[in-house]
C-alpha positions as CSV (number, residue, x, y, z in Angstrom):
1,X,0.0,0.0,0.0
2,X,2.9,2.6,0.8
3,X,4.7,2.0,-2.8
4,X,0.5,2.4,-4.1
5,X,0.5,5.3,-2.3
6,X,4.0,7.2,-3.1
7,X,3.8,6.0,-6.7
8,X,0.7,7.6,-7.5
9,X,-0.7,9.9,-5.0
10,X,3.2,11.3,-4.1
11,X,4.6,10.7,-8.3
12,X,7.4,8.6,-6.6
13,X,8.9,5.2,-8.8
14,X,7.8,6.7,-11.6
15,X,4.4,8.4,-10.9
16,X,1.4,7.6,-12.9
17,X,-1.8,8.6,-13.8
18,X,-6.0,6.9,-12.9
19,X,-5.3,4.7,-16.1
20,X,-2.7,3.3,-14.2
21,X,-4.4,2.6,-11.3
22,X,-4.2,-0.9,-10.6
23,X,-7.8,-2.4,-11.2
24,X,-9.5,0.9,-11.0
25,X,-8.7,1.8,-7.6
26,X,-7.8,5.0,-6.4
27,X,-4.9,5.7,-4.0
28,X,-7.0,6.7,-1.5
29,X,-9.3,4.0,-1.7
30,X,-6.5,1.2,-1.8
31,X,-6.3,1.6,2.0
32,X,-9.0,-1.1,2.0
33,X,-7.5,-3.3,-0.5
34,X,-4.5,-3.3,1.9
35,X,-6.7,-3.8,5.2
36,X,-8.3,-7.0,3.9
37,X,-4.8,-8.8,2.8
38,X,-3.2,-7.7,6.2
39,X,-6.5,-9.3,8.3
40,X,-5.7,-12.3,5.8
41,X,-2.2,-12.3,6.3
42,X,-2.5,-12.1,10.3
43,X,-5.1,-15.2,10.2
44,X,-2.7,-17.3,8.4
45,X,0.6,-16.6,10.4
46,X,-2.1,-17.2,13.7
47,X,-2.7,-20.5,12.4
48,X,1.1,-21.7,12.0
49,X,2.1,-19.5,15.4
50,X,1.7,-21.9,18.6
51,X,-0.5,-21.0,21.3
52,X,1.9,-18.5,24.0
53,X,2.9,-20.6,27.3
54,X,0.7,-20.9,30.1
55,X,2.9,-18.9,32.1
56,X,3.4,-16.1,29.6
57,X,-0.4,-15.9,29.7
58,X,-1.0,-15.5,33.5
59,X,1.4,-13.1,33.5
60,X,-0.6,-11.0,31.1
61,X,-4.0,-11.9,32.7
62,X,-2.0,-10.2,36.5
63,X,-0.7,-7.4,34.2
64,X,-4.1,-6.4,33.8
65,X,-5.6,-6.1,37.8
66,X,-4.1,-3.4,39.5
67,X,-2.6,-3.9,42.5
68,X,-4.6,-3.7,45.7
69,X,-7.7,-4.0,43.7
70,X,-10.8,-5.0,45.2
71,X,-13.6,-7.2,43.6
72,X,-15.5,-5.6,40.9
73,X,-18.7,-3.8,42.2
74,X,-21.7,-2.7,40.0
């Protein structure tokens, strides 16, 4: 998305003009494009990353009550 972006929107690598634009999308609106492949690209790296520790995990879950914290009240 950032070479999309410079190339046309900034006339970087060469510039270009909206009959260049790669399957009719505008610079602006390739944000999207670029959204979609990073939530796929997240998802499949998830599934070949192992699950963190146990103990990593209960440190987080600690991490997140404050110390000296009571028990949640309405």
């Amino acid at each position: 998305m950032l070479f999309y972006m410079l190339k046309f929107k900034f006339d970087w690598f060469g510039g270009g003009t909206e009959k260049d634009w790669w399957f009719g999308i505008s610079p602006e609106g390739f944000g999207t494009v670029a959204m979609f492949a990073n939530f796929v690209v997240a998802i499949i790296v998830s599934r070949f990353t192992p699950a963190p520790l146990i103990e990593v995990t209960e440190i987080v879950e600690n991490i997140r009550i404050p110390s000296g914290a009571g028990e949640a009240t309405h």
